[in-house]
N, C-alpha and C positions, 0 to 999 in steps of 0.2 A: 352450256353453262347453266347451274340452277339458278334459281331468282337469290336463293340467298350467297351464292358464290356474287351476284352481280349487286346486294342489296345497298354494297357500301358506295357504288357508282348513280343510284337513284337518288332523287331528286327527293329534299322532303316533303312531307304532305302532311296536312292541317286536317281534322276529323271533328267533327261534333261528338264529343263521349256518347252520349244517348244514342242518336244516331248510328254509331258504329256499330254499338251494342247488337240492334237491328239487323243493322247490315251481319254483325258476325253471325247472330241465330238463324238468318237464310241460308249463310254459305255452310252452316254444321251440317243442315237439311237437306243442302243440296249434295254435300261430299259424293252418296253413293253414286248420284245421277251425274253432279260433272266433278269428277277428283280434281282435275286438274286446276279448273277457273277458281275453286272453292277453294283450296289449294292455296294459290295467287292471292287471293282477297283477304283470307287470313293473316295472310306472310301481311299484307300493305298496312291491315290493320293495325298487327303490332309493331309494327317500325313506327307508325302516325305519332303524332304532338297530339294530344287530343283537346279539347277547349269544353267549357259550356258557351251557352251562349252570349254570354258578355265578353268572353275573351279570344271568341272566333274571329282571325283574321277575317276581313272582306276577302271577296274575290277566288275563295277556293272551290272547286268543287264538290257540292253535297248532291243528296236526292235533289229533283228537279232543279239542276242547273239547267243550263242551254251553254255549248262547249263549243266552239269554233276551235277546231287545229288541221295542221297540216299534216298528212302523211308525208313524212321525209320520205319515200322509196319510190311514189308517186310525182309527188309535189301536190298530189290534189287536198284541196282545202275542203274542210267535212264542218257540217254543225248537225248536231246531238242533243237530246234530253238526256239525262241521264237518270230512270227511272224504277221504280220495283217492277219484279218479273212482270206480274201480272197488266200492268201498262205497258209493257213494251208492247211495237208497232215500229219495225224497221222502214217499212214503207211512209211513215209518216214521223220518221227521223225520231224515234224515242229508244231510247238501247236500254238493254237490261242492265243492272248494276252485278247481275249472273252470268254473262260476257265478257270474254275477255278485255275488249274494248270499255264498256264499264267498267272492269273492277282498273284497267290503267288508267284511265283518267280521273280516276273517284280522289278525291283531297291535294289534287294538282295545283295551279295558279298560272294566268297568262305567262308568259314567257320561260314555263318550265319545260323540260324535255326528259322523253322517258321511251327506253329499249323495250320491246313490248311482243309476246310471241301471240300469232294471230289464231284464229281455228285452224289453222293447216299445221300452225307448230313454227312458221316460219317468223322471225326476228323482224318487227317495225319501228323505226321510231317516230313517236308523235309528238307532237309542240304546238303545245298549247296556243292560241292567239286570244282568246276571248272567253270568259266567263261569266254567263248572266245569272 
């Protein structure tokens, strides 16, 4: 199933307009290098609500959140930054927002849940618990 066959089962998500702006100008940059996550990030972008900053829900995911969720397929519970390529550091829990893992959690909120294909291609669901 493509993202946009499953888009109408996704969860919505909240975006900083400026922001996103950002985030789109990486993933256009990245196309050649990753189609597919850039791909994904685009697709999120234009489904998002977008806000300035006075009308930004709390609690959603932007650049440097910090993400507590659970892989449903695990059970294991994961915390994250969620940050531009150039800070990413897996080892010291910072994810790219050029990741598949970034671009699904990007504009999420605790208690939302979302079907998600990993680097291997394979389907996760993750759920949110925490957004700092």
């Amino acid at each position: 199933m493509s993202l946009s066959q499953s888009s109408s089962r996704r969860p919505s998500i909240h975006l900083l307009a400026a922001e996103s702006d950002v985030i789109a100008g990486l993933a256009l940059r990245a196309e050649h290098r990753q189609p597919v996550v850039s791909a994904m990030l685009l697709e999120e972008i234009e489904r998002a609500e977008l806000h300035d900053p006075d009308t930004m829900p709390e609690g959603h995911v932007r650049l440097g959140s910090t993400v507590a969720f659970v892989d449903e397929r695990t059970n294991q519970v994961r915390e994250v930054k969620v940050v531009l390529p150039g800070e990413a550091n897996i080892a010291e829990g910072r994810v790219s927002i050029l990741t598949p893992m970034g671009a699904a959690l990007y504009g999420l909120a605790a208690g939302q849940c979302i079907d998600w294909p990993d680097l291997s291609g394979h389907h996760r669901s993750l759920r949110i618990v925490r957004v700092e």
